[in-house]
C-alpha positions in Angstrom: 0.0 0.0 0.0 1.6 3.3 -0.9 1.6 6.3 1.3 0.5 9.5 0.7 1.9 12.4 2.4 -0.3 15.9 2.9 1.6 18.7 1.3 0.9 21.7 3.9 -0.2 25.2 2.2 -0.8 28.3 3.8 -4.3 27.7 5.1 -2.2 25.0 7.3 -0.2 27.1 9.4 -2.6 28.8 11.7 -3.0 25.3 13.0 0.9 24.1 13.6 1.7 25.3 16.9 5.0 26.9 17.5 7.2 25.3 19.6 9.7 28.3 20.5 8.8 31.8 20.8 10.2 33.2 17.8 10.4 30.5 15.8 9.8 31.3 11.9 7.7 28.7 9.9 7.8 28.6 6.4 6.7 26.2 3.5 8.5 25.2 0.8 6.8 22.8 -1.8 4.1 21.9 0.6 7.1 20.7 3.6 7.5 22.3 7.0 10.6 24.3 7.4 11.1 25.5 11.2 13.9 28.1 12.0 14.3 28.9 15.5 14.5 32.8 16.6 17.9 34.7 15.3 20.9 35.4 17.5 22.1 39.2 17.8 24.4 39.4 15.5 21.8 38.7 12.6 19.2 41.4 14.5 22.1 43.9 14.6 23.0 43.7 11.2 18.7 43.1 10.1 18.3 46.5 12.1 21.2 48.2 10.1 19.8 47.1 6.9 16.2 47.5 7.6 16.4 51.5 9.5 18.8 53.0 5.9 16.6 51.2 3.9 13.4 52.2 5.2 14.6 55.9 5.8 16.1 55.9 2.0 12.7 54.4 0.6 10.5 56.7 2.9 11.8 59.7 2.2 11.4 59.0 -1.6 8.1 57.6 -1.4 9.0 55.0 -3.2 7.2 51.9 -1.5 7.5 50.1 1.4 9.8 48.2 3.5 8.9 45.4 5.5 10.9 43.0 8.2 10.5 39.6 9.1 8.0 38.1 9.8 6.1 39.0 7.2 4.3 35.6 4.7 5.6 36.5 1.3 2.7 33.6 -0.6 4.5 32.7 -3.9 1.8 29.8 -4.0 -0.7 27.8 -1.6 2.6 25.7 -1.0 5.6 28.1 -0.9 5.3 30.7 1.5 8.4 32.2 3.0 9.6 35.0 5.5 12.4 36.9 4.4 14.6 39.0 6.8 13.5 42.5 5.3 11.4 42.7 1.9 11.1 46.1 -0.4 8.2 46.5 -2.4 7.8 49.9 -5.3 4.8 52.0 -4.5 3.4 50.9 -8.1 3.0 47.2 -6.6 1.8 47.8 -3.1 -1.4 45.9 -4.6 0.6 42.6 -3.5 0.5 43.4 -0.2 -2.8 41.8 1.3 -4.1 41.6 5.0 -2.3 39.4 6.2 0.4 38.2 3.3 2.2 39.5 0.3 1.0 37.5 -2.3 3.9 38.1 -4.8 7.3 38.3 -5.1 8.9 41.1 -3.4 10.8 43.9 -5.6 14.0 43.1 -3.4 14.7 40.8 -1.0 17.5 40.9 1.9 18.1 37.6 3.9 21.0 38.1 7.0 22.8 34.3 7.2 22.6 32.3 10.5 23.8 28.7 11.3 20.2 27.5 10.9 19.4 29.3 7.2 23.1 29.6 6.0 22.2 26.8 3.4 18.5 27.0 2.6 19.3 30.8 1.7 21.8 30.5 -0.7 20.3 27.8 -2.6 16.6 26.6 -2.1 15.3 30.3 -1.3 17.4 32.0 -3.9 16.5 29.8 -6.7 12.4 30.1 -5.4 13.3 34.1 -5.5 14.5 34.3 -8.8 12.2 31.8 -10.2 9.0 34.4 -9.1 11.1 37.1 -10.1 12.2 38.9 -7.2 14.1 41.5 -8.9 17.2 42.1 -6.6 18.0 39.7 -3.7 21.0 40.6 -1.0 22.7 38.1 1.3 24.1 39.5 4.5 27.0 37.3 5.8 27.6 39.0 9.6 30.1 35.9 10.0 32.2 37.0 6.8 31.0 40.6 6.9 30.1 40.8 3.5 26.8 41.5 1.1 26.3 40.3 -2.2 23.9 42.1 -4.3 22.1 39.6 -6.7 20.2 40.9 -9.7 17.5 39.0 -12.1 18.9 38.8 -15.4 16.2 36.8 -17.2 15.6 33.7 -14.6 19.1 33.9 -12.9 20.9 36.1 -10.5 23.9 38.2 -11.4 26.1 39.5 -8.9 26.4 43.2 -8.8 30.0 44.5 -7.5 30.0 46.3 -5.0 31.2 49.9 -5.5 34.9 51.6 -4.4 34.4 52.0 -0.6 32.6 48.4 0.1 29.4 50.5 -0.8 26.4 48.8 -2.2 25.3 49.4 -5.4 21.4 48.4 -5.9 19.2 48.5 -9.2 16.3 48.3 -7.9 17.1 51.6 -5.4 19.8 53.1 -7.3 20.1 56.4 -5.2 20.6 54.5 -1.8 23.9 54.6 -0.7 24.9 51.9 2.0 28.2 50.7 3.0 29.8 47.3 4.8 30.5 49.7 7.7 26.9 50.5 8.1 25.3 47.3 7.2 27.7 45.6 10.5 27.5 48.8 12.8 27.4 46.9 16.5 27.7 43.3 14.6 
């Protein structure tokens, strides 16, 4: 007799309990991922990250920022929380009550022991397959960010500018540097 396993969607994980206060729960093809609560030095450098962003963006009026956790829905059965999400003011449409149900405009993920892996491979390939324009990954360990852009349905990486100062397409006026990205990491 064969067994058949339930693929979880969305609608499924109002009833998982959490386990940990903190933990993050996300769903990729239908399975349960569980990340437990980041240490300080992701929060320190998320913090950095999220305030220039937000102030950058603000002050523009040029969308929103977001932090984790926030349900980005990609499908019933993909549905992931990214560290800090920027969407352009044209596609604030995505953004429901309680999910944004489309890719992101850019996405930042900080790396931690328990989402090292999944982040550089399983969530940036299911970013750039919806399309998620730009996609950053924050290494406090190596004190380094790489700025990915879409270029058809695969990620380039942008250099970073003279000065360690990140050089975005999607917000091409910001202007962010290693130094501030790991102030107090």
């Amino acid at each position: 007799m064969a067994t058949t396993i339930k693929r979880l969607t969305y609608d499924d994980l109002e009833s998982i309990p959490q386990e940990r206060e903190g933990d993050r729960h996300e769903i990729i093809d239908g399975e349960l991922i569980v990340t437990p609560a980041p240490a300080p030095p992701h929060q320190f450098a998320s913090r950095n990250v999220f305030r220039r962003l937000d102030r950058h963006v603000s002050r523009a009026r040029l969308g929103e920022v977001l932090f984790a956790p926030v349900d980005i829905r990609l499908t019933p059965d993909i549905v992931l929380i990214p560290d800090i999400i920027f969407i352009a003011k044209d596609r604030l449409h995505i953004v429901g009550p309680k999910t944004v149900d489309a890719a992101p405009d850019l996405v930042v993920e900080i790396l931690s022991p328990g989402t090292r892996q999944r982040d550089l491979t399983v969530k940036r390939d299911l970013y750039a397959r919806f399309g998620v324009r730009e996609y950053w990954i924050v290494d406090p360990d190596r004190r380094t960010v790489e700025v990915l852009e879409l270029v058809g349905d695969a990620y380039r990486l942008v250099p970073l500018l003279e000065g360690g100062v990140i050089q975005s397409r999607v917000l091409p006026e910001l202007r962010l540097t290693l130094e501030m990205v790991f102030e107090d990491v």
